[in-house]
N, C-alpha and C positions, 0 to 999 in steps of 0.2 A: 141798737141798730138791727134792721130786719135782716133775715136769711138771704134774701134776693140782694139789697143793698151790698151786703159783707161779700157775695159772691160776686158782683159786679164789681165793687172793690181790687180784690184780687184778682179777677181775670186781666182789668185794666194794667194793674199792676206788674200780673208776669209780662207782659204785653208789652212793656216800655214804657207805657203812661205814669207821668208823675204830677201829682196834685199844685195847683195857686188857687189862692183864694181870691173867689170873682165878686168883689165890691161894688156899689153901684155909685154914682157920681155924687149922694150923698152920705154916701160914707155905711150904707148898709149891705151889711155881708149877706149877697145871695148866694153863694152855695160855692162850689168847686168848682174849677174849672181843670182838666185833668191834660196833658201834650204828651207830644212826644218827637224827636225829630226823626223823620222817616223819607229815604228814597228821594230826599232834594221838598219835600216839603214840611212842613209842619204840622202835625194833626191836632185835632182838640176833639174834646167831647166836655159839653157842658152841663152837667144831670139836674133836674129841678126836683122838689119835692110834689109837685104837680104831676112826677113823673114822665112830663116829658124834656125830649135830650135834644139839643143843637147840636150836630157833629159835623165836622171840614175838615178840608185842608188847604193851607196856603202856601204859597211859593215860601220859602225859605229864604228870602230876601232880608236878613236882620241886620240892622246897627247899635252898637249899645250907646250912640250918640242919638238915636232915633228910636227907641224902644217903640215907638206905637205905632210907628209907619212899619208895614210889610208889602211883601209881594202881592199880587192878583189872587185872587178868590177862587181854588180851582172847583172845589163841590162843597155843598152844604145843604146837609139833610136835618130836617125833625121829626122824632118819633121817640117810640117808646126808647127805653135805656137800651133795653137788650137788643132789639132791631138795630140802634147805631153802632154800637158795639160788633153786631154781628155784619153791616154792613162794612165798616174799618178796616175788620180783621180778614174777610173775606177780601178786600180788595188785595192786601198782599201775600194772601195764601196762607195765612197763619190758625186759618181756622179751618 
């Protein structure tokens, strides 16, 4: 694992973020997909090995009868790891 990686790791980490493993519909593991529940929504950061990151947040609207259905889309950014990250964290002052 690189230096960058293991510290993105960790930062996520103290942060709340907790890792699923993001599969694709047939059946190949692309990478992590990292949440957390925050302020009535849900957040995500998705890191690729291309380096670039999908990060959101969505309405906290869960059912465990309905795992795939959620709430409305409120933001969602791509870029680099560290820019999502930093954008996340900056939205609730944690950075």
């Amino acid at each position: 694992m690189s230096t960058l990686a293991g510290e993105l790791g960790h930062h996520l980490w103290n942060h709340g973020f907790r890792p699923l493993p993001d599969v694709a519909d047939d059946g190949r593991l692309l990478g992590v997909r990292l949440w957390r529940p925050h302020k009535g929504y849900v957040e995500f950061i998705a890191p690729r090995s291309s380096g670039v990151t999908t990060a959101g947040r969505v309405v906290a609207d869960f059912s465990f009868r309905n795992p795939f259905r959620h709430g409305p889309v409120v933001d969602v950014r791509r870029g680099g790891a560290l820019d999502s990250l930093y954008w996340l964290l900056s939205e609730d002052g944690s950075c």
